[in-house]
C-alpha positions in Angstrom: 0.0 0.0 0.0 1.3 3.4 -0.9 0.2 7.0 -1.1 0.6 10.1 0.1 -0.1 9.1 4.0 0.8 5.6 4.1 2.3 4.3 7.6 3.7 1.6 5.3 5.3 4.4 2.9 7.1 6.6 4.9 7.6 10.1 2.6 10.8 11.9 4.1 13.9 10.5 5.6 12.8 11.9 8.7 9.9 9.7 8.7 11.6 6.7 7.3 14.2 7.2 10.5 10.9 7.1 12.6 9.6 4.2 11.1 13.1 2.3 11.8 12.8 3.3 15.0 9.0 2.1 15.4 9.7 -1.3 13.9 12.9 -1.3 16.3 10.8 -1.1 19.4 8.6 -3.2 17.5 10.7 -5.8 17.5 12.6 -5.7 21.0 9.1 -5.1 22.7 8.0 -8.8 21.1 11.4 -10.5 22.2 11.0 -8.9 25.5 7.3 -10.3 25.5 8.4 -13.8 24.2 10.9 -14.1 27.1 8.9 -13.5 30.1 6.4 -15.8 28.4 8.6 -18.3 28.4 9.8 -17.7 31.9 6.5 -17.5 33.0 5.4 -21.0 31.6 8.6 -22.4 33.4 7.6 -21.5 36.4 4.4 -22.7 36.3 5.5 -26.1 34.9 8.3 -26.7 37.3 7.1 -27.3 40.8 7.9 -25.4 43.9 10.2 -26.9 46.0 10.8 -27.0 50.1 13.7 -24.4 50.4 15.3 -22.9 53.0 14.9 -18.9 53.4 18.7 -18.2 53.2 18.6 -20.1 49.7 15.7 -18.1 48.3 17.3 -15.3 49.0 20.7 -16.3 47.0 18.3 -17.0 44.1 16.6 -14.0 44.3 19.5 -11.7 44.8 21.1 -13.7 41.7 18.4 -13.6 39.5 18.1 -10.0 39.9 21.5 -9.1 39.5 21.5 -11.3 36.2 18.4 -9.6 34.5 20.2 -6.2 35.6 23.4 -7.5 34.0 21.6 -8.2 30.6 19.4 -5.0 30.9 22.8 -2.7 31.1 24.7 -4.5 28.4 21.7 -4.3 25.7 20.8 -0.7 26.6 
């Protein structure tokens, strides 16, 4: 589709730098999404197990820093 306003057309190269931008977010947003879905079906799958509080709290602490880690070093 193509025109004069067509999203799918952009008309400038200022649009066309918006666009790649748009379908950059685009893009990150549904790996983003497709990762904590995943996550999310692992950890309903996977049964909880009898822990001690000290433990949960390494886990916790390390799966924080990890998902910080990975945040910093794509942004």
């Amino acid at each position: 589709m193509t025109g004069v306003h067509s999203i799918l057309d952009p008309a400038g190269p200022q649009a066309g730098s918006i666009a790649d931008l748009w379908w950059l977010m685009f893009w990150v947003s549904t790996v983003v999404f497709v990762l904590v879905m995943l996550a999310l079906a692992a950890a309903l799958v996977h049964r909880r197990r009898e822990v001690g509080e000290e433990e949960m709290k390494r886990r916790l602490t390390r799966s924080v820093a990890t998902a910080t880690g990975i945040t910093v070093l794509l942004l």
